[in-house]
N, C-alpha and C positions, 0 to 999 in steps of 0.2 A: 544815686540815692535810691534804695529798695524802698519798694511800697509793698504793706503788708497787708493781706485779706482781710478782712474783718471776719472774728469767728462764727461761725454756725451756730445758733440758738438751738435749745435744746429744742425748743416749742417747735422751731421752722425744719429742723429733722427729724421729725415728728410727722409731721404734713409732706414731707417728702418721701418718704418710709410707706404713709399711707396712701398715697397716690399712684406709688410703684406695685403696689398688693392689688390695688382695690380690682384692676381687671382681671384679674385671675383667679379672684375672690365672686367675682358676679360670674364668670361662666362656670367655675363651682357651681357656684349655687342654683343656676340655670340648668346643669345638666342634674344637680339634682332633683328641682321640679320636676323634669322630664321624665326620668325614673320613676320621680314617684307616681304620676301620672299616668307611665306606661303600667305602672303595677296596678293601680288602680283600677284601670282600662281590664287588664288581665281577669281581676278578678269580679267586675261585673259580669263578662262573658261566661267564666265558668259558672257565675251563681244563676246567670242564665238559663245559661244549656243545662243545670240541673236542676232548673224549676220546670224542665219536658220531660216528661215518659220518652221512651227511645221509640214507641207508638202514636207519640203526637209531633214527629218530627220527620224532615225531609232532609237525606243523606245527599249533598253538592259537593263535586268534587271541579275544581275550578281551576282554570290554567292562570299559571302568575309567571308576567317577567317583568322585570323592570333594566332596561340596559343603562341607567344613571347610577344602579346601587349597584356597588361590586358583587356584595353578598346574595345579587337577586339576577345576575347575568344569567345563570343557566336557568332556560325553563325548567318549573316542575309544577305540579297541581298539589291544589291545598285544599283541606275536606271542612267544610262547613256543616251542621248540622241546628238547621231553624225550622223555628215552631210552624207546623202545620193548620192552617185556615181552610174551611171552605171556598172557595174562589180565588183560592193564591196564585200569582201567575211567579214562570222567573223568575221576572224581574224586580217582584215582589220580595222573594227570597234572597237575591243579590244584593238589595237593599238592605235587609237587613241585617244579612252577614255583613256587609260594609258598613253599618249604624252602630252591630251590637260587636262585633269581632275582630274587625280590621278598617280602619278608616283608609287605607294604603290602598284598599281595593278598588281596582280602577274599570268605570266601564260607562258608553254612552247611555243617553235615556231623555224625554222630554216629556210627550205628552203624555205618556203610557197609557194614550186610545186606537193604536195601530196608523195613527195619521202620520207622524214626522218618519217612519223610518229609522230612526237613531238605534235602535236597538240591537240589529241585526245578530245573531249571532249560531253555531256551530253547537247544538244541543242536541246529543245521544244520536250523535252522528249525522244531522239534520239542519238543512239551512233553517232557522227559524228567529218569528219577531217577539223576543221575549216575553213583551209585554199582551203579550195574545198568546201565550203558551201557558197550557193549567199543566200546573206540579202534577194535579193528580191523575192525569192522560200519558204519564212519563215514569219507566222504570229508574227505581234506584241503583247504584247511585245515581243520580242525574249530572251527566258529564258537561259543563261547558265549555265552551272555549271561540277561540274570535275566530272569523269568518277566514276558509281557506283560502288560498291563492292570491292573500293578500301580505302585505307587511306590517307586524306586530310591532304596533307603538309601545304599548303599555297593556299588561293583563289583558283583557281583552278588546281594546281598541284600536284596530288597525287602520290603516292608511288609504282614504276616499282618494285620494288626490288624480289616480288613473283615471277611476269608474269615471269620476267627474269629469274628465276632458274626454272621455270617450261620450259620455252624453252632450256634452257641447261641441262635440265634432260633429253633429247632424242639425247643428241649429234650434233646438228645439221650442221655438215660440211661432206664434201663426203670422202669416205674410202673404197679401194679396195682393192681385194688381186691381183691383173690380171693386174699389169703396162706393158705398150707397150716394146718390146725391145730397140728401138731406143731412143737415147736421147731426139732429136728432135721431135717424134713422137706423133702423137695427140691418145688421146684416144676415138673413135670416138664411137661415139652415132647414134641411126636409127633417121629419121624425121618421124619416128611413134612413137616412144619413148616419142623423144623430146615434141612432141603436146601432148601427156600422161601428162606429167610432168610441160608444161608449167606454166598453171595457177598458179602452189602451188608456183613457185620461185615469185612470184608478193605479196608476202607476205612484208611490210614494219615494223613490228613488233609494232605497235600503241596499241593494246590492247583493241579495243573496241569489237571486237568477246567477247573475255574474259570477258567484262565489262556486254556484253546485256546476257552470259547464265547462265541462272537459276541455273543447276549443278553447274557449275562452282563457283558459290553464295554460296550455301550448304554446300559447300564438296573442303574445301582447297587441297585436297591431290588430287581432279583433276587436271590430266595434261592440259586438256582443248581445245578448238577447234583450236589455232594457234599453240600451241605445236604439235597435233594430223597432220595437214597440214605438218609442215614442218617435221616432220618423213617420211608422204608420201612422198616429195618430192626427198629425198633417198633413202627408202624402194621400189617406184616404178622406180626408176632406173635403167637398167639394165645394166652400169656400174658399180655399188659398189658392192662390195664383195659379198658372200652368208653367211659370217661366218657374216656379218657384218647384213646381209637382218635380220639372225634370233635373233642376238642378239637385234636390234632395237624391232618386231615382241612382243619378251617375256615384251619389258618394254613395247610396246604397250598391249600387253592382261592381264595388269596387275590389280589388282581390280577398283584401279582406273583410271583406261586408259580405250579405247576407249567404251567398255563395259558399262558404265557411261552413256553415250549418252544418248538424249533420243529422239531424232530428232525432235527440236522442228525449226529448222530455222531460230534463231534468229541469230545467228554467221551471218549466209548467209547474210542475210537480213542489217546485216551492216559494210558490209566489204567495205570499201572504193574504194578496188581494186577489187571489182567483184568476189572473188574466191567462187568457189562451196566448201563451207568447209564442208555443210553436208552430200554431195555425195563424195568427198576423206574421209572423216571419214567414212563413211556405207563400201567403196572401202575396206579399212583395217580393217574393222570386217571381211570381206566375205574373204580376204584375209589370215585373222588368221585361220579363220576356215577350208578352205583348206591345209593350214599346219600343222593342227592338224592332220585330218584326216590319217587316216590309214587302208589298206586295205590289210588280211590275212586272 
């Protein structure tokens, strides 16, 4: 006995028909948004850029790469051209190329008061922190690009991930053996001391010390000039422990710790925060070498 299908409605192949379209129908339609979107996008920038004088604008020429986008694998730089402020920093500018020009454009930034660090970048050839660089102390074009001797994430965001374990290679937090008796009780410091020590605590961990020394270029397994600082800044403490002074001491005189140096200035010379990094590094060789010494 054959059994026979019951025929398809014209209605139910109808609904079948459109069920089979409809997805192909919405990313239509989706990439048209996006288009349109992207044109739209296109042409506020250019009514932008020609609502400036080429007199009231700052000429950026910006490094881009994206290793996710085929079409964006090879580095090249791309030229932005935004409106000029009194008091505009960088970072300022890169903001707003990335607001009004390219949302694609990628780069760190937090507090934009020179406190996080986040900014760090490779500007007209110079380690600097965006966000404390004036446009107008800078030849055009104004070159940027992420910090050397590093690995390029994205446009200008490269990869902390070394700096960071070379700074936690030294421990960096305080450690005594000598707590006050009193619960309450401060553990107090000389104001001879303290001005000793000051400077290294202004350390914001940005990484452009790192970025501008040559060693540190070379030779991975340098600890490096902001590592070497904030050792000092416990090592010369006279709070923290002695058990603690020579254990720091041994990882600093290690081959490649502070020995490494080679006092060329360049750390100094771009320290955001002003700190004498190659006079506390010389401070902790001359220091090791008194604790070696020995007299019998």
């Amino acid at each position: 006995m054959s059994t026979q299908l019951p025929e398809q409605t014209e209605e139910e192949s109808t609904e079948t028909d459109a069920g089979a379209t409809a997805a192909p129908q919405e990313r239509r339609l989706a990439e048209k948004r996006d288009r349109a979107a992207e044109a739209d996008r296109q042409r506020q920038a250019e009514e932008a850029e020609k609502a400036f004088d080429a007199d009231d604008t700052y000429h950026l020429k910006v490094f881009r790469y994206d290793p996710e986008i085929e079409g964006k694998k090879e580095p090249r730089f791309d030229d932005f051209h935004v409106p000029f402020e009194k008091g505009m920093t960088v970072l300022d500018a890169l903001m707003f190329a990335r607001d009004t020009y390219d949302s694609s454009l990628t780069f760190r930034h937090s507090c934009r008061q020179a406190v996080c660090g986040s900014d760090a970048m490779f500007v007209n050839g110079q380690q600097r922190l965006c966000c404390k660089t004036q446009l107008s102390d800078l030849e055009e074009p104004v070159r940027i690009e992420p910090l050397p001797h590093a690995e390029v994430v994205k446009d200008l965001v490269v990869d902390m991930e070394h700096f960071y374990d070379q700074m936690e290679a030294i421990e960096p937090y305080f450690q005594t053996d000598d707590l006050p008796d009193g619960e309450l009780e401060e553990q107090r410091q000389t104001r001879e001391n303290r001005e000793k020590v000051k400077m290294s605590t202004r350390c914001i961990w940005c990484g452009a010390c790192m970025s501008s020394c040559n060693i540190a270029a070379g030779d991975n397994e340098y600890l490096g000039p902001a590592a070497i600082n904030k050792a000092y800044r416990f090592t010369m403490d006279e709070r923290e422990g002695e058990e603690m002074k020579q254990q720091r001491l041994k990882i600093l005189e290690q081959e490649h710790g502070v020995w490494r140096c080679q006092t060329q200035f360049s750390c100094t010379e771009v320290c955001p925060k002003d700190i004498p990094l190659t006079e506390h590094i010389q401070e902790i060789k001359r220091e090791a070498v008194k604790n070696n010494l020995k007299f019998w």
